[in-house]
C-alpha positions as CSV (number, residue, x, y, z in Angstrom):
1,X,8.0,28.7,7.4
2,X,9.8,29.8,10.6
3,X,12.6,27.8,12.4
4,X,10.8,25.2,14.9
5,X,8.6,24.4,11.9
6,X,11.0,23.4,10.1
7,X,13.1,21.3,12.5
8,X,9.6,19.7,13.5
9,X,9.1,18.9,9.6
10,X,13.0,17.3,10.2
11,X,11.9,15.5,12.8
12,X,9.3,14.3,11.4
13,X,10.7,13.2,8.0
14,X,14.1,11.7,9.9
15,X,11.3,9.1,11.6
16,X,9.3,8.2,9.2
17,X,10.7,7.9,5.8
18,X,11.6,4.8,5.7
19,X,8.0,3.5,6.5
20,X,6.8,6.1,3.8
21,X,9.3,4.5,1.2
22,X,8.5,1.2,2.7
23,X,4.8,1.5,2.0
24,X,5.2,3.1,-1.6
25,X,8.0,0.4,-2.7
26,X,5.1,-2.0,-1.9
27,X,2.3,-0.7,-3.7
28,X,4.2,0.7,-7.0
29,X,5.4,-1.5,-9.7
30,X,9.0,-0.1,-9.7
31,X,11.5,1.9,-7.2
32,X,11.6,5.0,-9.2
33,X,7.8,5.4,-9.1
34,X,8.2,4.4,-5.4
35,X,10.3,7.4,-5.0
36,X,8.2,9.7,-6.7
37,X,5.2,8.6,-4.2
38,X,7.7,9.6,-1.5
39,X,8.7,12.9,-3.0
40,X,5.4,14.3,-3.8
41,X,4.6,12.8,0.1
42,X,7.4,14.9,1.8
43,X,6.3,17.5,-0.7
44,X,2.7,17.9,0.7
45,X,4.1,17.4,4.2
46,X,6.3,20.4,3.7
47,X,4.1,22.6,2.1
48,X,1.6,21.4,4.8
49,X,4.1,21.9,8.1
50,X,1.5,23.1,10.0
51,X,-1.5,20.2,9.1
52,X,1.2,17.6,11.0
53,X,-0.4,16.2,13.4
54,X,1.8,16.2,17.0
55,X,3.5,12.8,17.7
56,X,2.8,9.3,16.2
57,X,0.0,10.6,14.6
58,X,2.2,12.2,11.8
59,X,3.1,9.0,10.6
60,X,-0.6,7.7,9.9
61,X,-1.2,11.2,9.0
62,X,1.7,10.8,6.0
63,X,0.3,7.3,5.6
64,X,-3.0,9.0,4.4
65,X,-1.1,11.4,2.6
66,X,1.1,8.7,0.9
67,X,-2.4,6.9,-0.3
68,X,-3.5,9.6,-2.2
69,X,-0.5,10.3,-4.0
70,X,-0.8,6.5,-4.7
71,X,-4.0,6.8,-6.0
72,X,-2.7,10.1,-8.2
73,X,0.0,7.9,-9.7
74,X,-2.2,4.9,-10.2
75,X,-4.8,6.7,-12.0
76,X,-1.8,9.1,-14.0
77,X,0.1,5.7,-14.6
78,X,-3.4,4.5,-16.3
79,X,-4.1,7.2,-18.4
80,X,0.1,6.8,-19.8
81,X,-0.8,3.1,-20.7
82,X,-4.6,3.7,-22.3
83,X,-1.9,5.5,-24.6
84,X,0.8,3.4,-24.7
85,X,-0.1,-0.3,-25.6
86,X,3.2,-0.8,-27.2
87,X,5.2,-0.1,-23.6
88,X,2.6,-2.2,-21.6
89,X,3.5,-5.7,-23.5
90,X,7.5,-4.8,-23.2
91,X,6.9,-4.0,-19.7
92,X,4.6,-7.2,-19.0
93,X,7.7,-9.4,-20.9
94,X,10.4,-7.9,-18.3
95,X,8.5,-8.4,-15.0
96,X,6.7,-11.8,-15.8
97,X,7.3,-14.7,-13.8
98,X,10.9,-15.7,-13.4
99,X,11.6,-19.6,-13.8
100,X,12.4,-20.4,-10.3
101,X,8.5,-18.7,-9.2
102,X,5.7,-20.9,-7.7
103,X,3.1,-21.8,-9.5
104,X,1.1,-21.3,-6.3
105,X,2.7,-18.0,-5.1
106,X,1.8,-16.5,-8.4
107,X,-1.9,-17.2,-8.1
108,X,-2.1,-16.4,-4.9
109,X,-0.3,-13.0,-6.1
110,X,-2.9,-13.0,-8.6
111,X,-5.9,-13.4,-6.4
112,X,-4.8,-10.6,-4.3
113,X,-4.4,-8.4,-7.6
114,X,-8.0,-9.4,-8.6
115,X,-9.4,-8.1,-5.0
116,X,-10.9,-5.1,-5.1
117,X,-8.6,-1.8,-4.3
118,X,-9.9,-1.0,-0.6
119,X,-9.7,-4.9,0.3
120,X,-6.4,-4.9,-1.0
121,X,-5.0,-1.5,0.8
122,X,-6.6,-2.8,3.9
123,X,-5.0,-6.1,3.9
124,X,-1.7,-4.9,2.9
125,X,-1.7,-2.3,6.1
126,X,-2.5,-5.0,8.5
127,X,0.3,-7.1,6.8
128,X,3.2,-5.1,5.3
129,X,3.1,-1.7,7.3
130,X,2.0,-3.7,10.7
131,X,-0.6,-1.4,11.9
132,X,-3.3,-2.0,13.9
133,X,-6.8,-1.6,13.7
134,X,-6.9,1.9,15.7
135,X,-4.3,2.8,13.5
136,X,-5.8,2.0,10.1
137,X,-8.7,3.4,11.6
138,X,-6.8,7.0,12.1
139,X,-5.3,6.8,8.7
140,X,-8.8,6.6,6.7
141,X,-10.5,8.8,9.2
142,X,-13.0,5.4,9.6
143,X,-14.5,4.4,13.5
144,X,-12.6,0.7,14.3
145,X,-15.0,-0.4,14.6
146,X,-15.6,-0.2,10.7
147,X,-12.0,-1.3,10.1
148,X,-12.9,-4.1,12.5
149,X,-15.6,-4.8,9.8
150,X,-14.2,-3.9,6.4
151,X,-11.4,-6.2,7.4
152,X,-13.3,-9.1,8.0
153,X,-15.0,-9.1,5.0
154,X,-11.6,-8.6,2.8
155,X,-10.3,-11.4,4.5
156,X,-13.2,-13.4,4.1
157,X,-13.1,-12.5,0.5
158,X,-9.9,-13.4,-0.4
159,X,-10.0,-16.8,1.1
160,X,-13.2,-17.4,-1.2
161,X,-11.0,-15.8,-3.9
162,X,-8.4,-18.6,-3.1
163,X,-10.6,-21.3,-2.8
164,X,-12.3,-20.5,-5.9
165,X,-9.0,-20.5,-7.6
166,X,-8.3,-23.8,-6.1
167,X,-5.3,-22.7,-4.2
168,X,-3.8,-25.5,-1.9
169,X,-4.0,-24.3,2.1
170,X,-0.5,-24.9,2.9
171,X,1.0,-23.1,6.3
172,X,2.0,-19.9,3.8
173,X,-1.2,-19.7,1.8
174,X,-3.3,-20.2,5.6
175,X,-1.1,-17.2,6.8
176,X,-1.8,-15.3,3.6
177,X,-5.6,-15.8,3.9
178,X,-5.6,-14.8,7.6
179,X,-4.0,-11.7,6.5
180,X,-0.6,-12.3,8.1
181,X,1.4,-12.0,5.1
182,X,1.2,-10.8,1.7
């Protein structure tokens, strides 16, 4: 790796990590897993200096990579709890519901959890990372068009989801199911 290389890898990482760790902290049930997502990320960026793409477009490009570290660590997180049952109900006591919750958050949380992955990852861009549908559409190497579609559906599908699960439409639940805020 020569010099300008690495000052554009720099440059690069000095802009975007905190959307990186932003997007893992959201997706990963504790920080320290949220930090190996965005180690193995810079990782593959590094190792891959010359597969950034010039501008903005490194950021969705990281994005994409971030995913698919995500979906390493999901499916490496899985395999540790098929043999783990023991951890899972200590873990599942520590992070249950505190006392002061809603009732109606929590099944709205659960109704998002029960949507399937790619509804959930597209919903969750539009929401926590803010990006747009050209944007989206860049990161999973998908026409907008397709986005435009995908989306619509996970929406619509998480508003059945909600009604099924007889969640009240209150101005935070409406946002929610519009996709607005998870």
């Amino acid at each position: 790796m020569d010099d300008d290389e690495a000052a554009r890898f720099e440059a690069v990482y000095r802009e975007t990590y905190d959307q990186i760790a932003a997007y893992a902290a959201r997706r990963c049930d504790t920080p320290q897993d949220a930090a190996d997502v965005v180690a193995e990320t810079f990782t593959i960026a590094w190792r891959r200096v010359a597969d950034l793409p010039p501008g903005q477009e490194a950021r969705l490009w990281l994005y994409g990579v971030a995913r698919k570290v995500l979906a390493d660590h999901r499916r490496s997180t899985a395999r540790q709890r098929l043999r783990s049952v023991e951890l899972d109900a200590e873990i599942a006591d520590l992070y249950g519901d505190s006392p002061g919750s809603s009732v109606e958050l929590s099944v709205i949380g659960a109704v998002f959890r029960s949507l399937p992955d790619d509804d959930r990852e597209l919903l969750s861009l539009v929401a926590w990372e803010g990006l747009g549908r050209d944007e989206i559409a860049a990161m999973l190497g998908l026409s907008r068009n397709a986005v435009r579609i995908r989306l619509y559906r996970a929406r619509r599908r998480f508003s059945r989801a909600l009604d099924e699960a007889s969640v009240r439409f209150t101005a935070e639940s409406r946002m929610i199911s519009a996709g607005r805020v998870l």
